[in-house]
SEVEX-695031 format. One record per residue (C-alpha): x, y negated, z; residue number from 1; residue in three letters. Coordinates in Angstrom, 2 decimals. Layout:
N
FINU    east   north      up  nr rest
FINU       X       Y       Z NUM  ALA
...
//
This chain:
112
FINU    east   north      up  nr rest
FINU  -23.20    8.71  -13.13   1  UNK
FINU  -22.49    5.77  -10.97   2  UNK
FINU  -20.79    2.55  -11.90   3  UNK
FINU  -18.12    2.73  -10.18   4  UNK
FINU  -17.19    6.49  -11.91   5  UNK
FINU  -18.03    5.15  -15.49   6  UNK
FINU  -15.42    2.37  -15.06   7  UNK
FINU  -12.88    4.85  -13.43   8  UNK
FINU  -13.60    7.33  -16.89   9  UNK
FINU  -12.95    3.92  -19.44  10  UNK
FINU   -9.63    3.04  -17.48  11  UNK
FINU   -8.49    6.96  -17.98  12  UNK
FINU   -9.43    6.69  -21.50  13  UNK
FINU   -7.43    3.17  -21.95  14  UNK
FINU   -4.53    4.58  -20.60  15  UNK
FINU   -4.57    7.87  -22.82  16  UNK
FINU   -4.95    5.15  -25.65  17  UNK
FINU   -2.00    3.43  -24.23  18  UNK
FINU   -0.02    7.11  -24.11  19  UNK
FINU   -1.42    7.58  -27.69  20  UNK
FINU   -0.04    4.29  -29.05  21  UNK
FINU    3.34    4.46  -27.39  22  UNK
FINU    4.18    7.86  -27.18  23  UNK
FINU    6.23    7.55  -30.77  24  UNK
FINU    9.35    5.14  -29.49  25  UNK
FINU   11.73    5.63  -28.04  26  UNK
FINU   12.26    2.55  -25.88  27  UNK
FINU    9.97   -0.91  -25.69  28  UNK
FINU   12.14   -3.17  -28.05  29  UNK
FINU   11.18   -0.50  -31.26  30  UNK
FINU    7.75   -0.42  -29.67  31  UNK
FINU    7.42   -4.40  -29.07  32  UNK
FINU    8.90   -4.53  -33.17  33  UNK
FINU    5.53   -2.23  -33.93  34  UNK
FINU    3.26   -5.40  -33.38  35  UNK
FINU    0.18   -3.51  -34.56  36  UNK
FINU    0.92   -0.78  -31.72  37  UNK
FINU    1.98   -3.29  -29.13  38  UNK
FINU   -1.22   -5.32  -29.57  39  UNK
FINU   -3.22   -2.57  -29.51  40  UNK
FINU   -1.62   -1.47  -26.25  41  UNK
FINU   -1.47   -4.86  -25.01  42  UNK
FINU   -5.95   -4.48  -25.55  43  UNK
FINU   -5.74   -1.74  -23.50  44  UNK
FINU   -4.00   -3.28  -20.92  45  UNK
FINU   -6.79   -5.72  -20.67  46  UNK
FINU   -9.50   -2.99  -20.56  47  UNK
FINU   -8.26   -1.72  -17.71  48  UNK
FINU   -8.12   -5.08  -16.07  49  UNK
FINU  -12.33   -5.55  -16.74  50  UNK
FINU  -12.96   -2.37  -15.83  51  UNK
FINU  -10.89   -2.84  -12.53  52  UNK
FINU  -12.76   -6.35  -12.09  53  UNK
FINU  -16.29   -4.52  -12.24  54  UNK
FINU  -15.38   -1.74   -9.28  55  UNK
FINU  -16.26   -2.70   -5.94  56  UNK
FINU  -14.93   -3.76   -3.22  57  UNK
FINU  -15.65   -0.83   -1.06  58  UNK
FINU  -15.19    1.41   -2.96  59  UNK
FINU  -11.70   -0.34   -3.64  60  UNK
FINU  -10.88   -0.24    0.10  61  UNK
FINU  -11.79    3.21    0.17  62  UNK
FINU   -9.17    3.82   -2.06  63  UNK
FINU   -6.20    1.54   -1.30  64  UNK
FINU   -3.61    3.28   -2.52  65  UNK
FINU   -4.58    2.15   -5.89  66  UNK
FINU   -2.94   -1.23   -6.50  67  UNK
FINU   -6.28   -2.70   -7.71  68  UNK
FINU   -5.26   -6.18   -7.35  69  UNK
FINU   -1.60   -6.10   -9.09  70  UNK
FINU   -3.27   -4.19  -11.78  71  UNK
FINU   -5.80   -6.67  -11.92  72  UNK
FINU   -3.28   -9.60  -11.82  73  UNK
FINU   -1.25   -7.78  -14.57  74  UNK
FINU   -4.27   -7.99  -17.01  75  UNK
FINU   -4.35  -11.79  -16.29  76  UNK
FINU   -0.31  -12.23  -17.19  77  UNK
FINU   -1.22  -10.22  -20.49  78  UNK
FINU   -4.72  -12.63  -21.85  79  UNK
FINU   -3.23  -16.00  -20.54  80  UNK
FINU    0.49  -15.52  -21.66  81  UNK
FINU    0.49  -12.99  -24.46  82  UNK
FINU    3.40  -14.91  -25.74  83  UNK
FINU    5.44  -14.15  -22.83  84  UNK
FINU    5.54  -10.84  -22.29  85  UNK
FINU    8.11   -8.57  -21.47  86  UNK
FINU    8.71   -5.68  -23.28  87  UNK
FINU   10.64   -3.96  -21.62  88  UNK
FINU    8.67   -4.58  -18.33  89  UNK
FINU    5.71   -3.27  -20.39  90  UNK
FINU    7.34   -0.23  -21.66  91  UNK
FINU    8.83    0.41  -18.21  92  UNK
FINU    5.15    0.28  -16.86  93  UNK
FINU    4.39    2.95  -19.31  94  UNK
FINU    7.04    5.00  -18.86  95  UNK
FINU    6.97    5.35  -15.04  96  UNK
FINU    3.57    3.45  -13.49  97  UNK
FINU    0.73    5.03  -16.26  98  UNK
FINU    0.97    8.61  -15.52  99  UNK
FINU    0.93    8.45  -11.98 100  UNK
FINU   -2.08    5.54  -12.27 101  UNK
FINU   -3.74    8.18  -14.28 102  UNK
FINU   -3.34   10.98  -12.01 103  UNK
FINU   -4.66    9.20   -8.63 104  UNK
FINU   -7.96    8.19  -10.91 105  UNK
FINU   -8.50   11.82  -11.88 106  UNK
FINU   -7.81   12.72   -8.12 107  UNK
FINU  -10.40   10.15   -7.10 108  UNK
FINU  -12.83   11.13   -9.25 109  UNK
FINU  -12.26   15.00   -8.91 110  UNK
FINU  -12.73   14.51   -4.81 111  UNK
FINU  -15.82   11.80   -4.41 112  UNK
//
């Protein structure tokens, strides 16, 4: 299995984690309250992040239509300023950006 395909397979797994951990609220103040399912989420966050990080470059350019820098970037707001966080721009990311993130990876790895 290549690199590239092992990291894609540990970023699908952090975000089913992520759907796993959230999937009980309703909306991301009750979640953010949960602080031992928001950090855990928050982890997951940062997984994705790494694995991101350890892709390459080519194979990111291959496949642009992921937004491998913002989620990258994202991952860098979450370790540096985990007292800062939004959350209800987190919850908002996993109600509407996770799924579809999710999908395009399984695409990807269904088609190369």
């Amino acid at each position: 299995m290549s690199k590239n395909r092992l990291n894609l397979l540990t970023i699908i797994e952090a975000i089913e984690k992520i759907e796993e951990y959230s999937n009980i609220f309703k909306n991301g103040e009750s979640f953010h309250h949960d602080s031992k399912s928001f950090d855990v989420t928050m982890m997951q966050f940062i997984v994705i992040g790494e694995m991101i990080d350890k892709i390459d470059e080519i194979f990111k350019r291959k496949h642009s239509q992921i937004a491998w820098g913002k989620i990258k970037n994202f991952r860098n707001i979450i370790a540096h300023n985990c007292f800062g966080i939004d959350a209800d721009e987190i919850w908002d990311i996993i109600e509407n950006k996770i799924k579809p993130l999710k999908k395009d990876l399984l695409k990807i790895i269904e088609n190369d």
